[in-house]
C-alpha positions as CSV (number, residue, x, y, z in Angstrom):
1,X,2.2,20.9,-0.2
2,X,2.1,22.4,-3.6
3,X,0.5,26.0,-4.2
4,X,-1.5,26.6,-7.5
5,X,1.3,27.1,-9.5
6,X,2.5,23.5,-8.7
7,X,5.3,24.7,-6.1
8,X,6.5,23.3,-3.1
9,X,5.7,25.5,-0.4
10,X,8.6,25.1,2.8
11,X,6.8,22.9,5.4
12,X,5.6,24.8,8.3
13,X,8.0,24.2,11.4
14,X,7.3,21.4,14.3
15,X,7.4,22.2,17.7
16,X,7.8,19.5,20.6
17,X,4.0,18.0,20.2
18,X,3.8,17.5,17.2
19,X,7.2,15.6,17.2
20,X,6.0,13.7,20.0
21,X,2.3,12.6,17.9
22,X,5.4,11.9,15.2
23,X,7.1,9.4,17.6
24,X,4.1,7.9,18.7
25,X,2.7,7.1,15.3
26,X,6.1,6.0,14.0
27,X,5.7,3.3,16.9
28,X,1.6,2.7,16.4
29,X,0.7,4.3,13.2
30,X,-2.8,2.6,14.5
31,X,-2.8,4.5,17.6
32,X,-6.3,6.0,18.6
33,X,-6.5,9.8,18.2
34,X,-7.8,9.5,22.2
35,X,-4.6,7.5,22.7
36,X,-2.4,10.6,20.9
37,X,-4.0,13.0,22.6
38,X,-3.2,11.4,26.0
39,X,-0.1,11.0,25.6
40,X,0.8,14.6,24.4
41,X,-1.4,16.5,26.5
42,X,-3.6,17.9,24.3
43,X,-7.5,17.8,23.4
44,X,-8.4,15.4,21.0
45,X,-10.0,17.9,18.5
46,X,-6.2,19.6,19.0
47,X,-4.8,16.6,18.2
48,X,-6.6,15.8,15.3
49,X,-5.9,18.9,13.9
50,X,-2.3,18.4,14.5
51,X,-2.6,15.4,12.6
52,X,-4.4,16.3,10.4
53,X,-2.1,19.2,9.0
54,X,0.9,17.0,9.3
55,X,-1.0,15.0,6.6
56,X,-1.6,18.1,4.6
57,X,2.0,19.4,4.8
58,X,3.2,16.2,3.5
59,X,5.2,15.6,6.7
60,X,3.2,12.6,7.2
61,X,3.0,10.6,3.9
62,X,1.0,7.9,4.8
63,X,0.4,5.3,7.0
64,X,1.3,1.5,6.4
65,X,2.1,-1.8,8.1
66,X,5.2,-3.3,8.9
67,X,5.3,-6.6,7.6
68,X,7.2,-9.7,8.5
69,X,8.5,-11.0,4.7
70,X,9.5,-14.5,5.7
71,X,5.8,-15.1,7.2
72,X,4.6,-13.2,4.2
73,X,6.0,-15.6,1.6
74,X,8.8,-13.4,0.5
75,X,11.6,-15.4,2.2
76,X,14.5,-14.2,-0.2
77,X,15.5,-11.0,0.2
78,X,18.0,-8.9,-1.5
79,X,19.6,-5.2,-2.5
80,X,20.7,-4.7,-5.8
81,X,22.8,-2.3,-6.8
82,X,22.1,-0.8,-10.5
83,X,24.7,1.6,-12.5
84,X,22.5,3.4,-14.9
85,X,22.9,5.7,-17.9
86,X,23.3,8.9,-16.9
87,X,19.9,10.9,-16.4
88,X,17.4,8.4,-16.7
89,X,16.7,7.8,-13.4
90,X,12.8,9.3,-13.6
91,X,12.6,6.7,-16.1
92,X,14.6,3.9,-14.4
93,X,12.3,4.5,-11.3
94,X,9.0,4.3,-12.9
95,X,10.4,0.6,-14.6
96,X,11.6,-0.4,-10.8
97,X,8.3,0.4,-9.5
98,X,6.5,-1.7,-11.2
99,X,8.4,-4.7,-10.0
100,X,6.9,-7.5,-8.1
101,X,8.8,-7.2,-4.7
102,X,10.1,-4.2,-4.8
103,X,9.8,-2.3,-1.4
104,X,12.4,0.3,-1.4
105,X,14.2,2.6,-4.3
106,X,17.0,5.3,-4.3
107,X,19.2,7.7,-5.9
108,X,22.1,7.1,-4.3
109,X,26.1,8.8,-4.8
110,X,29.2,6.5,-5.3
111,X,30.1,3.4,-7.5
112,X,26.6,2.5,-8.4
113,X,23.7,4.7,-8.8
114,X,21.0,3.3,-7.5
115,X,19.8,0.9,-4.7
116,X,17.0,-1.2,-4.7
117,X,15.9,-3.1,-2.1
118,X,13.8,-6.8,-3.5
119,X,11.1,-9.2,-1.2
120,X,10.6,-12.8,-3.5
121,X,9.2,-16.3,-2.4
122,X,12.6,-17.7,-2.8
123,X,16.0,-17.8,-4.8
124,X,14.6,-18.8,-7.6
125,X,12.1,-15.8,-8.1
126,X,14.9,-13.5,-7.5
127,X,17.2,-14.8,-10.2
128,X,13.8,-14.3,-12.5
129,X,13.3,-11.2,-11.8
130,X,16.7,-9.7,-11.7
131,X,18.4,-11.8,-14.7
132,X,15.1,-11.2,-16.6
133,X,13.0,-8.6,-15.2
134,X,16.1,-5.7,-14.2
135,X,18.8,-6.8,-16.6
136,X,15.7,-5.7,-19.3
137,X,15.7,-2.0,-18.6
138,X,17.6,-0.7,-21.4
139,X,19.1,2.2,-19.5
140,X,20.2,-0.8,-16.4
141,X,24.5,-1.3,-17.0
142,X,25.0,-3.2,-14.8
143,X,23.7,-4.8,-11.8
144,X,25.1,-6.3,-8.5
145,X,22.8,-8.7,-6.3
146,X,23.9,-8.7,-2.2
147,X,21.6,-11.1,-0.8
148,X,20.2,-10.7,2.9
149,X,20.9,-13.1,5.7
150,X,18.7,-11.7,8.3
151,X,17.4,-8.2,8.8
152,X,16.4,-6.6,12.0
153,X,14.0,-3.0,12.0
154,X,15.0,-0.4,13.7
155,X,12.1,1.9,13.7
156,X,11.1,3.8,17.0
157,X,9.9,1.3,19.2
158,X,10.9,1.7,23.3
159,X,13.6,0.3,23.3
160,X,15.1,3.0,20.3
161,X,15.9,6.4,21.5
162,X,13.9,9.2,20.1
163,X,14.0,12.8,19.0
164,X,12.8,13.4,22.6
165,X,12.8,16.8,24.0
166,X,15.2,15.8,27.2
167,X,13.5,19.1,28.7
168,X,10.2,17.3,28.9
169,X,10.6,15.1,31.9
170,X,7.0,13.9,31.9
171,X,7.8,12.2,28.5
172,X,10.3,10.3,29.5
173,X,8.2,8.2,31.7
C-alpha cells in the first residue's frame, strides 16, 4: 500500500483469522466468502472485509489458477539460470517478462544471478527461445538450461501442514 507520496506503508499485522482466510484461499482461492466465513467463525460482511483489506494491503496480490503445463501444451519445462551485467536487473526483468512461457522470475545470490523458471510445447520451443530469444538480451552473460523431469506442487493443500495456530483446536478438525 503506497501513501501519496509513493511510499510503502508497513503492512498492518495478521492475527490468527486472517491467517486462517490466508490458508483457506491458498488451498481454494475460489472459495465462497459464505465458505470463508464458515470456516473462521466470523460473519460474512466480517469476512469480506477481512478480505477485502488483505487485498488493499497488498498481502493478497491476486488470485490465479493453478494449472497443469503438460495438459496445457507446455510439456517442456525448464529453469535457466542467467549471469547478468551488474545492475541491470530492472531492465533484464522487464525483457524476461515478456517471454512466451515464462511463469516465474528472481533475483537470486550465488554463482548466477538470476533464475527463471520456462513452460514451452516441447524441446524444440525451448532451444528457440533460450538460444534466440534469452541469449538476445544484451545485458544476458551467460545462461545455463536444467531441464525438469517431473515437478510436484507443494502448495497448502490437506495433506501440507500449515501456519496453523496449534492453540486453535477447533481448526484442526
Amino acid at each position: 500500500m503506497a501513501d501519496g507520496a509513493g511510499r510503502t506503508s508497513p503492512a498492518r499485522p495478521l492475527d490468527a483469522v486472517d491467517r486462517d482466510i490466508l490458508r483457506i484461499l491458498r488451498t481454494d482461492g475460489r472459495a465462497s466468502i459464505r465458505a470463508v466465513a464458515d470456516q473462521v467463525h466470523v460473519s460474512r460482511a466480517n469476512a469480506y472485509a477481512r478480505i477485502n483489506r488483505l487485498v488493499e494491503d497488498g498481502v493478497i496480490r491476486g488470485f490465479s489458477a493453478r494449472v497443469d503445463h503438460e495438459r496445457a501444451g507446455q510439456g517442456a519445462s525448464a529453469y535457466i539460470t542467467l549471469k547478468i551485467v551488474q545492475n541491470s536487473w530492472r531492465t533484464v526483468r522487464e525483457q524476461l517478462r515478456a517471454l512466451p512461457g515464462a511463469t516465474h522470475i528472481a533475483l537470486v545470490s550465488g554463482d548466477f544471478d538470476v533464475l527463471l523458471l520456462v513452460h514451452t510445447p516441447d524441446n524444440r520451443a525451448l532451444r528457440e527461445l533460450v538460444l534466440t530469444r534469452i541469449q538476445a538480451i544484451d545485458e544476458v552473460l551467460s545462461t545455463r538450461t536444467l531441464l525438469v523431469f517431473e515437478e510436484t506442487e507443494l502448495g497448502h493443500g490437506p495433506d501440507r501442514p500449515t501456519d496453523r495456530l496449534a492453540d486453535r483446536p477447533s481448526d484442526l478438525a
